[in-house]
N, C-alpha and C positions, 0 to 999 in steps of 0.2 A: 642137722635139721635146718628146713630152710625158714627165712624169717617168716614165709608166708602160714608154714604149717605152724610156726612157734604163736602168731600169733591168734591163729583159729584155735589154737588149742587153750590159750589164755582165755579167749571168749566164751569156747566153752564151759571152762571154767569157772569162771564168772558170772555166769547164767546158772550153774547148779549152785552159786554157795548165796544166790539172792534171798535173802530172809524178808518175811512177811508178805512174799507170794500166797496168792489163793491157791490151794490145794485142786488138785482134781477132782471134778463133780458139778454137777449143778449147783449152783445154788441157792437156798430157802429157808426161810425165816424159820425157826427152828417150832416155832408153835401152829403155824400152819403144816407140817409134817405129820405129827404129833396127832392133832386133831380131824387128818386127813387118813393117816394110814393106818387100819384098823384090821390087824391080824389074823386069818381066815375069812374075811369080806374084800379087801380091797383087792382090785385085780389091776395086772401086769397093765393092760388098756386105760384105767384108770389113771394109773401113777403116771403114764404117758401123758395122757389128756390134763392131769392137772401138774406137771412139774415139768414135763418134756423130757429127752434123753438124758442122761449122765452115764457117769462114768461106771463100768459093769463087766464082771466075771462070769462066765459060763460054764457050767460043770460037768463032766461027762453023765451024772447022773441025772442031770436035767433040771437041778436047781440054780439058781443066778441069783447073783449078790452083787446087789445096786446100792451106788455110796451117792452120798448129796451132801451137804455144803451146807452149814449154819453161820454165816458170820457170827461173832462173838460181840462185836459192838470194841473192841479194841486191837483190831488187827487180827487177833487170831481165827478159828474156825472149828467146831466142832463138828463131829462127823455123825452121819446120821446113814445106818448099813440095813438093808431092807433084804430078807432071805425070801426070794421067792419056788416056793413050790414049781415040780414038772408041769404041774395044770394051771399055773399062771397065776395064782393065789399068793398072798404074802401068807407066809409062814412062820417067820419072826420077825423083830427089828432090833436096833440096838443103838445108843448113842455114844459118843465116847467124846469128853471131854477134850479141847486142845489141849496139844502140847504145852509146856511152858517154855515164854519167851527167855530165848539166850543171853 
């Protein structure tokens, strides 16, 4: 292997084992979410206009699951997963606690 691929490959590396990166998602104070997304009212145009894109799956059944971003206030990030309905309606949401630090 040559040194150059050795040491692209180290860098790579080294960019996945970075801890206490921000995760994927927008991200939003966790009580303006909260107080903003309100399940079967809130629609898809909404959450755009007041958080802008993030990070999101799309399903062949036409549901999409949008993740956003809570800082924690010490580094970590808590996830905030919004199910939105084929007709563009949130349908659930859900939060989940950060990991714990290593």
């Amino acid at each position: 292997m040559s040194a150059a691929r050795l040491l692209l490959c180290a860098a790579l590396l080294t960019g996945c084992a970075t801890q206490n990166a921000a995760p994927p998602g927008a991200q939003v104070a966790a009580e303006r979410l909260q107080q903003t997304v309100v399940p079967g009212q809130t629609s898809k145009a909404q959450l755009l206009a007041a958080f802008g894109p993030t990070k999101n799956v799309r399903f062949d059944s036409g549901f999409e699951a949008w993740v956003y971003q809570s800082p924690t206030g010490d580094g970590g990030f808590a996830e905030f997963v919004v199910l939105i309905d084929p007709s563009g309606i949130v349908a659930k949401t859900r939060t989940r606690a950060p990991a714990p630090a290593r």
